[in-house]
C-alpha positions in Angstrom: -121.2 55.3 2.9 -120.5 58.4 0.5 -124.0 59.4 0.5 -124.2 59.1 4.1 -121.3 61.5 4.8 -123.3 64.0 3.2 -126.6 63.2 5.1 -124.5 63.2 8.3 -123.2 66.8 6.9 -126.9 67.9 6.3 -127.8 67.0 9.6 -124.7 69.1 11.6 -125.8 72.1 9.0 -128.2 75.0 10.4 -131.5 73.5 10.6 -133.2 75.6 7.6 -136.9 75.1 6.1 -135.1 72.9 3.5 -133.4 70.4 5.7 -136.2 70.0 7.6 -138.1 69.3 4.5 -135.1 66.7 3.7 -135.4 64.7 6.9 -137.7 62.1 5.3 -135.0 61.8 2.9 -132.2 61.4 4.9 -133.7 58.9 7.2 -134.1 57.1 4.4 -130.4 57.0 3.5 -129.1 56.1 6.7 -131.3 53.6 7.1 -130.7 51.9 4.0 -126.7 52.1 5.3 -125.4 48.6 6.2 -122.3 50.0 7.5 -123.8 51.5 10.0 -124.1 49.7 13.2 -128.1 49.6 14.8 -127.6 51.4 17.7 -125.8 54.5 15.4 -128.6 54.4 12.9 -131.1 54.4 15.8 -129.7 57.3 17.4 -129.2 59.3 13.9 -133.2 58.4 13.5 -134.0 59.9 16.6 -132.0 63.2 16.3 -134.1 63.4 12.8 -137.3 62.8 14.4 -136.0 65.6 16.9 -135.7 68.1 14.3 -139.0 67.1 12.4 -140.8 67.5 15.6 -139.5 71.2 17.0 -140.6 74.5 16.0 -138.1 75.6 13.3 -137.1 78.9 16.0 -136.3 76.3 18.7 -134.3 74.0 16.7 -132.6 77.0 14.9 -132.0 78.6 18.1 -131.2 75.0 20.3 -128.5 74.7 17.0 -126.8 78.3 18.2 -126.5 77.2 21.6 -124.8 73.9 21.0 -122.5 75.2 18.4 -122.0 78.6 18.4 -121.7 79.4 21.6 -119.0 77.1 23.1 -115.5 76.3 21.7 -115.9 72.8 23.2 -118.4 71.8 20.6 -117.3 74.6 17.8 -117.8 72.8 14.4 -114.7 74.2 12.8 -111.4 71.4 13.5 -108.6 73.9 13.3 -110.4 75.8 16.2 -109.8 72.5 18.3 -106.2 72.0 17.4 -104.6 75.6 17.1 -106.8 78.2 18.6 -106.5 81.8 17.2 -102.6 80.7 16.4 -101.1 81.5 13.2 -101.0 78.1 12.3 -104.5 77.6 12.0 -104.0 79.8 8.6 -101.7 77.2 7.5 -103.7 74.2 8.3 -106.4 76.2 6.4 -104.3 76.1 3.1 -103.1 72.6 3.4 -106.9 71.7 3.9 -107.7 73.5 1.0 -104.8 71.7 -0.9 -106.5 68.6 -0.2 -109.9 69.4 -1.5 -107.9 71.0 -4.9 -105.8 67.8 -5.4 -109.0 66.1 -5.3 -110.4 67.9 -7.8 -112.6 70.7 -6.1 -112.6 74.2 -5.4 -113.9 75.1 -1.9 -116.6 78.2 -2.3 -118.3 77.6 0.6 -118.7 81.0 2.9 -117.9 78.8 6.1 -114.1 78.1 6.6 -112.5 75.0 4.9 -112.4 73.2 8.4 -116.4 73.3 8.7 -117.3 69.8 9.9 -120.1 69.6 7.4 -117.9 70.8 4.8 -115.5 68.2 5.5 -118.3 65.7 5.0 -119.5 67.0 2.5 -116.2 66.6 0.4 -115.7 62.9 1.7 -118.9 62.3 0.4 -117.3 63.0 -2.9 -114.3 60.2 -2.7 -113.9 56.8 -2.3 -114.5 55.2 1.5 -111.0 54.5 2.1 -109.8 57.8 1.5 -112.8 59.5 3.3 -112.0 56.5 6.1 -107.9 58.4 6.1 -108.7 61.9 6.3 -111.4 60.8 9.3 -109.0 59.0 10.8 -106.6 61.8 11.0 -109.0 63.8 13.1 -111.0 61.1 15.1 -109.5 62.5 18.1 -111.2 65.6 17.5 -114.4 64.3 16.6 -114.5 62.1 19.5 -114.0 65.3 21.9 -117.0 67.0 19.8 -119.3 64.5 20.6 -118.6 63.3 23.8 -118.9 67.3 24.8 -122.4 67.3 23.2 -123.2 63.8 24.6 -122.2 65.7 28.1 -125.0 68.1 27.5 -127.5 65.5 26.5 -127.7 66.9 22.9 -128.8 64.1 20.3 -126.4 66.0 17.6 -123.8 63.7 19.6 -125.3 60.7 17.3 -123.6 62.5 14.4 -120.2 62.3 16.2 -120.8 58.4 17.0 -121.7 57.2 13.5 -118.6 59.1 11.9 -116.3 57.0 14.8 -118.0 54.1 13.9 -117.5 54.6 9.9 -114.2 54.4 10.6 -113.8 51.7 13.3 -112.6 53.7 15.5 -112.9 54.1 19.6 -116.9 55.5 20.4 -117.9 58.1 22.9 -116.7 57.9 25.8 -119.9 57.4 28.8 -120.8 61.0 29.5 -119.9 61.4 33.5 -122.1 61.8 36.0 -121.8 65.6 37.3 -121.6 65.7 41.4 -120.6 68.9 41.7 -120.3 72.2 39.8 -118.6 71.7 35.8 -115.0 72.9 36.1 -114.4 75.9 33.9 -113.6 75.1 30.0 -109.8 74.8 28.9 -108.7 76.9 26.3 -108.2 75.3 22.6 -104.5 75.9 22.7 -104.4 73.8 26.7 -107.1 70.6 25.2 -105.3 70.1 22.2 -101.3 71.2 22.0 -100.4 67.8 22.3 -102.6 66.3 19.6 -102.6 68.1 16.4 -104.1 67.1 13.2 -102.8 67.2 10.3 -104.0 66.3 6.3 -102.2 65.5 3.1 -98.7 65.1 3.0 -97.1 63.9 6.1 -100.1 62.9 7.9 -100.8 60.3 10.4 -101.5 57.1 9.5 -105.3 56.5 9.5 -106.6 55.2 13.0 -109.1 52.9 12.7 -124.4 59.1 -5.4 -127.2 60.3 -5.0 -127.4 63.9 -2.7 -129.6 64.7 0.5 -131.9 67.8 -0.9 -130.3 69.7 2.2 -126.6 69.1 2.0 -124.4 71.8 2.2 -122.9 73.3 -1.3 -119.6 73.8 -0.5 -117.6 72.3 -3.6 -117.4 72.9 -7.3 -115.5 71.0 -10.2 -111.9 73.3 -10.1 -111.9 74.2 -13.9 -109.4 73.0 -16.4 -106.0 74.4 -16.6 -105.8 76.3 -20.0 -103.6 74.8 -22.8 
């Protein structure tokens, strides 16, 4: 399952020349992933035909749209849980604190709360810690995707497989709009009364090789000198 956290973080990355050129690769990978139910790998399968298939402008520019431009489907956790508070800065650092007890040093020049970041480090530790730190967030992820399954965007498969890693709840149906779609709550209104929170005094858990495209965001921290 580690090498499939990174090809799910490959896959919620910016779709550059060189993940494109990884698809056959990471089809591959998630395929050969038993954990995995069917219908997950099936849909993960699809989105990577999806990107093989588009002109690389429309995909890169169908991948602003869904992420960028919305904070319903932003890609960055803290975004979900504490807005432009100050206490995203310290969920930041504690996030950070995680990756360096690990062993790593987070370089990356996206923020430490990066989805495929995240994913990226999982991939790096065993499945049952990978399985806590998800768990601690599943709320959040299940939000993401059921907002991109709203919009009919196959980037919801990502969302499904990571619930279903961790044998937790799935996306909810998307509804069936009848009228106009009500204006989008503000981070601070969806999520005050759910926070996330990882390391030390966190929630109890709820529920080798390397894609060529994931996303370098990690590097050995270097040893302390004598």
């Amino acid at each position: 399952m580690q090498t499939t956290f990174r090809a799910l973080s490959a896959l919620l990355s910016y779709p550059t020349s060189d993940l494109i050129d990884a698809l056959p690769e990471i089809r591959a990978l998630v395929a050969a992933d038993r954990r995995l139910p069917r219908r997950d790998a099936a849909a993960l399968d699809a989105l990577c035909a999806t990107l093989a298939a588009a002109d690389p402008f429309d995909a890169q520019e169908r991948y602003v749209d869904t992420f960028d431009r919305g904070r319903s489907t932003s890609l960055n956790l803290f975004e979900h849980v504490h807005g432009d508070s100050r206490d995203r800065g310290t969920a930041m650092l504690d996030l950070k604190g995680v990756y360096e007890r690990a062993g790593y040093a987070f370089v990356g020049s996206e923020l430490p709360d990066y989805v495929p970041a995240v994913l990226e480090f999982l991939g790096t530790q065993p499945h049952a810690a990978a399985q806590e730190l998800l768990g601690e967030c599943a709320h959040i992820l299940r939000r993401i995707g059921e907002a991109l399954a709203e919009r009919d965007s196959p980037y919801a498969a990502v969302f499904a497989a990571l619930l279903a890693a961790i044998g937790a709840d799935g996306l909810a149906p998307p509804k069936v709009r009848r009228d106009s779609p009500r204006p989008e709550k503000s981070i601070d209104e969806e999520w005050a009364e759910e926070p996330v929170i990882f390391g030390p005094g966190a929630a109890p858990s709820c529920g080798a090789a390397t894609p060529a495209s994931s996303v370098i965001q990690f590097m050995p921290r270097p040893a302390a000198p004598l």
